[in-house]
GUBA-121049 format. One line per field, with one value per residue (C-alpha): z, x, y. Coordinates in steps of 0.2 Angstrom, whole numbers. Layout:
BEGIN
zz	(Z,...)
xx	(X,...)
yy	(Y,...)
# end
This chain:
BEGIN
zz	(0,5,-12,-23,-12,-17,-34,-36,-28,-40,-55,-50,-44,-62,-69,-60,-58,-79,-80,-93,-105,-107,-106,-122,-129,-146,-150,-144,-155,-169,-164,-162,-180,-187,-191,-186,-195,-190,-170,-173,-176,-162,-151,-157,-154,-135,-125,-110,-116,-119,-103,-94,-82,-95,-106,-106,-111,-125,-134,-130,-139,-154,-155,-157,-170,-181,-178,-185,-200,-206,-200,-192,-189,-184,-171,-164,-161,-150,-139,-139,-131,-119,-114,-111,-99,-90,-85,-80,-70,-50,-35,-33,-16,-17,-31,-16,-5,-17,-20,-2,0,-19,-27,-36,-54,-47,-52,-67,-75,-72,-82,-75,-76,-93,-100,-100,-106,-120,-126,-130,-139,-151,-155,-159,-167,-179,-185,-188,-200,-207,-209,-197,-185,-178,-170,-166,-158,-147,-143,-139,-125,-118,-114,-104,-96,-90,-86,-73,-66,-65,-58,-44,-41,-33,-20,-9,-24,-20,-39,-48,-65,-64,-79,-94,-105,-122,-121,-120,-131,-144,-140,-147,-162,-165,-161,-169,-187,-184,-185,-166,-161,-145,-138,-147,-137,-120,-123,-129,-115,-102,-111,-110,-89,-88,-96,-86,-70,-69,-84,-82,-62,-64,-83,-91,-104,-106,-117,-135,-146,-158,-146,-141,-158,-158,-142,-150,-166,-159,-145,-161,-171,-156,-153,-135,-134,-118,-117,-131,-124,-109,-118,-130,-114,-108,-124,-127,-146,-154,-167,-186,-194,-208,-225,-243,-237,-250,-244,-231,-216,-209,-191,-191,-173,-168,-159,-157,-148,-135,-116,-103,-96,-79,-69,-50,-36,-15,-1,17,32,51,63,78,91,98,112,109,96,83,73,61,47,44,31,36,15,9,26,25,41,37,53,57,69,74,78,59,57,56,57,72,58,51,69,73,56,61,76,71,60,62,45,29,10,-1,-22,-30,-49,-56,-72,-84,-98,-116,-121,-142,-154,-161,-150,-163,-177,-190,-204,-219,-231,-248,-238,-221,-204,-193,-176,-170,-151,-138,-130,-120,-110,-109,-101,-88,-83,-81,-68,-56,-59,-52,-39,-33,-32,-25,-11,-7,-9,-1,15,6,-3,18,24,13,14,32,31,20,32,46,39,36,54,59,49,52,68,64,54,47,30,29,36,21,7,12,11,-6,-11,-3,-15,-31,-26,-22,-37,-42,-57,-71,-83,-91,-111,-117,-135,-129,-138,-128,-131,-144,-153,-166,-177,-190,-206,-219,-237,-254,-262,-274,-261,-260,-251,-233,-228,-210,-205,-188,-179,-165,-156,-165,-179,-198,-201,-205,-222,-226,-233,-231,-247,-244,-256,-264,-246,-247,-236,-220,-220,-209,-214,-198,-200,-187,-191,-179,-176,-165)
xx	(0,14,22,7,4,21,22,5,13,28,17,6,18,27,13,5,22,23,24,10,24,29,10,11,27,21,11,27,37,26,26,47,46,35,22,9,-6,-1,-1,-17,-24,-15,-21,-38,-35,-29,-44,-33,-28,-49,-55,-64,-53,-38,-52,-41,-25,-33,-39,-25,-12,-28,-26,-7,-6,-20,-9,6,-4,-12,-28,-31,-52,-51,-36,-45,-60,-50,-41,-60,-65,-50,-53,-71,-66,-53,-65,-79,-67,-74,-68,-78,-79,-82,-65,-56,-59,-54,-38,-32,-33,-25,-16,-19,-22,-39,-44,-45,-31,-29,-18,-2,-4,6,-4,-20,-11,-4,-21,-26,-10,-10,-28,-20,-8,-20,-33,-15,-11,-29,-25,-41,-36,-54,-54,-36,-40,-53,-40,-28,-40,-44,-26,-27,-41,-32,-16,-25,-35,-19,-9,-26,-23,-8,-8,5,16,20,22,34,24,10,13,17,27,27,7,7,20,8,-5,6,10,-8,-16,-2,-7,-25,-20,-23,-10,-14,-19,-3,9,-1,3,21,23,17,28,44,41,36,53,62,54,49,58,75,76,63,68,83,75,75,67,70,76,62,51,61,60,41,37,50,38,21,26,32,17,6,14,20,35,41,37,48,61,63,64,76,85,83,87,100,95,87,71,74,56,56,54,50,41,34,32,24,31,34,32,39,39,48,45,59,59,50,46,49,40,35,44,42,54,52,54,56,49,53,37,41,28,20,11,-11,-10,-4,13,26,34,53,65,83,87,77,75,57,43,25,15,-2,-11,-27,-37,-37,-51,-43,-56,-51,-46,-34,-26,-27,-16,-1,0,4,17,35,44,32,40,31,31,27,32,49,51,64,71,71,84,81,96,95,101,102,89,90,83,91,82,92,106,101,101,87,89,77,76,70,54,47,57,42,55,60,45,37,51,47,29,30,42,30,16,25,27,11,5,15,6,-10,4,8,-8,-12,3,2,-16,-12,2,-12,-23,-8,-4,-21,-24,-7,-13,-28,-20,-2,-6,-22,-9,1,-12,-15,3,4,-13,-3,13,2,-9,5,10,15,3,14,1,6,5,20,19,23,38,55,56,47,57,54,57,50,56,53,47,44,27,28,31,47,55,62,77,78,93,95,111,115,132,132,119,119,114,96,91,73,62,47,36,26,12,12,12,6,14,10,3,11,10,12,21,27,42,43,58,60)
yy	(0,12,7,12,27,35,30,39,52,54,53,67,77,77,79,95,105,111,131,140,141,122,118,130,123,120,137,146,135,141,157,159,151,163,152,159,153,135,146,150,132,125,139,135,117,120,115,121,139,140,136,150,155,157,164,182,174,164,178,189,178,175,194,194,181,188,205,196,187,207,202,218,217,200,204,220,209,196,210,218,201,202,219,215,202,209,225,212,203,202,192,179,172,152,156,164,150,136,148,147,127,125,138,156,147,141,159,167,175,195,202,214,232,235,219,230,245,235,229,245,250,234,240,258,252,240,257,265,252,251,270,271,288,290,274,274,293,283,269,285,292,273,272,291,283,267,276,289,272,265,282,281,263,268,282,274,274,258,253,258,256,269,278,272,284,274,278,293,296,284,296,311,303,299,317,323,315,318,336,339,347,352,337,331,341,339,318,323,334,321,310,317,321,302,295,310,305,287,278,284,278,262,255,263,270,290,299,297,312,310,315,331,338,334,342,357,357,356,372,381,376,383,398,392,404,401,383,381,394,384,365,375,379,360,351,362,364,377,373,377,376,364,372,364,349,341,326,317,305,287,283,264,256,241,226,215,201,191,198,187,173,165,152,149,151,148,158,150,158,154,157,170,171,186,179,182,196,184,177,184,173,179,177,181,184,194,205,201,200,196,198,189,198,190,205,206,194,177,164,150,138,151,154,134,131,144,140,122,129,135,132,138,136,149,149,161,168,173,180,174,185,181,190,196,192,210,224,238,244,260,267,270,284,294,291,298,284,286,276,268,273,262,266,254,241,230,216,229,233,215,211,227,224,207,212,226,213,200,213,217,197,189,187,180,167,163,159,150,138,139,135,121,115,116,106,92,89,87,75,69,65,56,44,44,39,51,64,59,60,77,82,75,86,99,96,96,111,122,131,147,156,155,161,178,188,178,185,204,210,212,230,243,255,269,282,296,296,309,302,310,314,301,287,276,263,262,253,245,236,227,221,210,201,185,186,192,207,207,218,223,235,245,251,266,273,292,302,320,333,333,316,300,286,271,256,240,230,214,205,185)
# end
């Protein structure tokens, strides 16, 4: 009996500890190969990326491969779905409770901060390329509606991510040609103070040199002297208006690479008591003290279950980069070389996100460990055998949530080139350590003056 008892137990434990990304080893194979209309039949295929509670993911990553196939309404249509069930998303109490005896995947999948921020800039970026600027002006002022939900989100200011300076910035170049230009140079404005003041300390990643000369141009263009006086001053730069423009111009973003994905990692805690008013968990490592106290609201069982334990083991998710093989991408144009400059560090930011929630989660992570472990030594004591059955539930229950957006781009870059009336052709070339250089070209239609044209280069 003992025999059968722990060869069950080995078989279920294997089979119970795969991360989201190995259970979608073969769509991500398809995906890194570029094939994406065979990813899309084996996402449709995947009864397990379609269950309800992973609905959001599903059609997230349906959204992104129709994005990479040019399938622009049909794409815009699954991050519609996406977005619809992310903003009905509700705790659910009966979910909440199954949660704290198994583990945070019981629930449905909630998308990170940027994740919900990025829906709304694939859809953007889809009217753009469908040349569509009143829809992609109403995509524009979701994202300034999800980035002051997301500033308020925050009072504490205990996330790093509250702002998201590539959206704004998306938003300029969107107002900007849809001929608004004050609302361009308010998101360009907010823009540059974002990268200046959160992105430069948080990510790395300051603000881009395209975006200084389009906040120099849209002052000029509004007659904001001293506005442009003083980024004159800060740039150190002075405007030149452009003159003979005959032309129109390109905006071409880039996203290279893949962002990273989830894995798990433990943390051990050592119980100290504090005598009536509760317990604190401790972990000499990290530095970290999560106190129990039972005024709080502990039920009995909860207090029953930590005080019957004094070593807990906690999982919980761990990013792990995907690093792209291209570093460096420009634009080559009569002769000129435009830079692409980085804009968004989506791999950056993924990591402090989930080290900012990981924070404020941790103890929930505890109890429910601790709980678990409770419940092990009661029954423990019953019967050793029934005391071991639970500890093996235990085992396979006790999972990190590994789920995340695993088709996001590394990084996004871009620039603005200029192009002649009668259309023309636009070189990109990207670089990296150890790879080829990678050649290719844009074609873009007769563009008049003053017109931008959008384009997206991707790169895996």
């Amino acid at each position: 009996m003992r025999r059968v008892l722990l060869l069950c137990a080995v078989c279920v434990l294997l089979s119970g500890c795969a991360t989201w990304y190995q259970r979608s080893m073969a769509f991500q194979q398809a995906v890194g190969d570029g094939e994406f209309e065979q990813a899309e039949k084996l996402l449709k295929k995947d009864k397990w990326q379609s269950r309800k509670k992973n609905q959001i993911l599903y059609y997230l990553n349906l959204g992104y491969v129709h994005f990479m196939l040019g399938n622009r309404a049909e794409s815009n249509a699954a991050f519609e779905t996406a977005e619809r069930l992310t903003e009905e998303q509700q705790k659910n109490a009966l979910t909440e409770a199954a949660v704290l005896v198994s583990n945070p995947e019981a629930r449905a999948y909630k998308p990170e901060d940027f994740e919900v921020i990025m829906i709304n800039v694939y859809k953007a970026l889809n009217y753009l390329l469908m040349d569509n600027m009143e829809d992609a002006l109403v995509e524009a002022r979701k994202i300034n509606i999800r980035l002051q939900q997301l500033n308020a989100k925050y009072p504490d200011h205990k996330n790093r991510y509250q702002r998201d300076a590539f959206a704004h910035l998306l938003m300029g170049l969107i107002y900007d040609a849809a001929g608004d230009a004050n609302n361009a140079f308010i998101a360009y404005r907010n823009a540059y103070e974002t990268y200046e003041s959160d992105y430069v300390k948080n990510f790395g990643v300051g603000a881009p040199e395209q975006l200084k000369r389009d906040l120099l141009r849209t002052a000029y263009t509004l007659g904001f002297r001293e506005e442009l006086a003083a980024y004159e001053r800060e740039f150190g730069s002075t405007y030149q208006p452009e003159t003979g423009i005959s032309g129109g111009e390109a905006v071409v973003f880039w996203l290279n690479g893949f962002g990273p994905v989830k894995n798990e990692w433990g943390i051990t805690f050592t119980k100290i008591d504090k005598g009536d008013g509760g317990v604190v968990f401790h972990n000499a490592e990290l530095g970290l003290n999560i106190p129990f106290f039972w005024a709080d609201g502990y039920s009995d069982s909860d207090r029953s279950s930590l005080a019957d334990v004094n070593v807990v083991r906690v999982v919980f998710p761990q990013y792990v980069e995907r690093k792209p093989v291209y570093a460096q991408g420009v634009l080559r144009n009569d002769e000129a070389v435009y830079p692409l400059e980085e804009v968004e560090d989506v791999n950056q930011i993924a990591f402090k996100c989930l080290r900012d929630r990981m924070v404020r989660e941790l103890s929930n992570s505890l109890l429910r460990v601790a709980v678990k472990q409770g419940i092990k030594q009661v029954a423990s004591k019953q019967n050793q055998w029934l005391g071991f059955a639970v500890g093996i539930a235990n085992a396979l229950t006790e999972k990190a949530d590994t789920r995340n957006w695993q088709t996001l781009p590394y990084a996004i870059s871009y620039a603005r080139v200029p192009l002649p009336a009668e259309g023309g052709r636009v070189e990109l070339e990207f670089s990296g350590e150890r790879v080829p250089v990678l050649r290719r070209s844009l074609e873009f239609p007769t563009t008049p003056a003053r017109k931008t044209r959008f384009a997206v280069y991707s790169t895996w």
